[in-house]
C-alpha positions as MATLAB code, in Angstrom:
seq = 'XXXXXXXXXXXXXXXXXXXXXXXXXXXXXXXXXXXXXXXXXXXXXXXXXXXXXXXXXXXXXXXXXXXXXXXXXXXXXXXXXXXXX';
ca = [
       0.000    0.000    0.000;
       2.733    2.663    0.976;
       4.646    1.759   -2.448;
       1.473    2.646   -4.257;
       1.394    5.619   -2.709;
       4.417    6.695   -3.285;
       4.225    5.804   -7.028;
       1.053    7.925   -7.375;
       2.849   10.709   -5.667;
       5.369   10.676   -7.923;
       3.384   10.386  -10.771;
       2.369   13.767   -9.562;
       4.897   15.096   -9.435;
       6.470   14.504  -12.407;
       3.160   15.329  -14.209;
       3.632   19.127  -12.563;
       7.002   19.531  -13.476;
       5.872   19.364  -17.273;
       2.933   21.669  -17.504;
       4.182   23.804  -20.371;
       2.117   26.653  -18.859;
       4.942   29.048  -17.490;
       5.579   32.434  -17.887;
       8.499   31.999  -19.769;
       6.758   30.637  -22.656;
       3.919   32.919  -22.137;
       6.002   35.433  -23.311;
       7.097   33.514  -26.531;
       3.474   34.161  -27.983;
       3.414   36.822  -30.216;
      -0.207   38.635  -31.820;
      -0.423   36.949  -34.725;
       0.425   33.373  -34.275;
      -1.868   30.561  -35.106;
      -3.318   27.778  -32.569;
      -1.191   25.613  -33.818;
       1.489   27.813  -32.966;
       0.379   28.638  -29.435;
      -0.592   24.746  -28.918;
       3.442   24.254  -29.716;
       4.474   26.537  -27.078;
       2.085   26.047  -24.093;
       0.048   22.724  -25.432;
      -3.813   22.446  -25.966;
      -6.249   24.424  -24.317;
      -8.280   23.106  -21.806;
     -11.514   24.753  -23.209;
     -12.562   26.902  -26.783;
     -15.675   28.776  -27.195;
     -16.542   29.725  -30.850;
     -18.512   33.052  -31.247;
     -19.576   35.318  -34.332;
     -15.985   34.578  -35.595;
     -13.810   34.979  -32.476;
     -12.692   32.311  -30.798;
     -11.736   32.113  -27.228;
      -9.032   29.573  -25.053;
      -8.363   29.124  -21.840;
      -4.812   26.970  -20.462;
      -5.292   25.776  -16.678;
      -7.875   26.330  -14.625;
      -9.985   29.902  -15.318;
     -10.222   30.291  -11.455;
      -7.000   29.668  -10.817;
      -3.402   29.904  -12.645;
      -4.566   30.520  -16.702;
      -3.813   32.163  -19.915;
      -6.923   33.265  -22.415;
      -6.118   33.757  -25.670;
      -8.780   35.294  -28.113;
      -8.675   34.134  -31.707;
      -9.714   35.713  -34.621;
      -9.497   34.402  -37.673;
      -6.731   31.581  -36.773;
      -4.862   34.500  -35.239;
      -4.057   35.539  -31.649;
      -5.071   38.649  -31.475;
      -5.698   39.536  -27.298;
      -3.650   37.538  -24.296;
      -4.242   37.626  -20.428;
      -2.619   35.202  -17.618;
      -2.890   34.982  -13.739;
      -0.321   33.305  -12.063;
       1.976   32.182  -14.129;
       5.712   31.564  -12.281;
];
């Protein structure tokens, strides 16, 4: 039972230390780039809304540490994060 616990936490663990949302590569995205290009840098979003044209990404949790990224037109156009380190 303890090894299993140990295992999980480290599974953890090792699953934080690779979240590519940091604000190092935060700063990396540029207006202009494509999803694909943002996916590259801080992977896929955790949720997309499509509306009249625009849409709109959040990384991480929205209550929490995020980025939002609006879309228009394949292009990042408008960025915000909260608590990136």
């Amino acid at each position: 039972m303890l090894l299993h616990r140990w295992i999980l936490i480290l599974s953890l663990l090792l699953l934080t230390g690779c979240s590519k949302l940091t604000k190092e590569n935060y700063q990396q995205l540029k207006a202009g780039m494509s999803y694909e290009d943002v996916t590259a840098i801080i992977g896929k979003a955790t949720r997309c809304e499509d509306s009249l044209g625009t849409n709109r990404c959040v990384w991480g949790d929205e209550n929490g540490t995020h980025v939002k990224i609006n879309f228009i037109s394949d292009s990042a156009l408008l960025f915000s994060q909260k608590g990136l380190q």
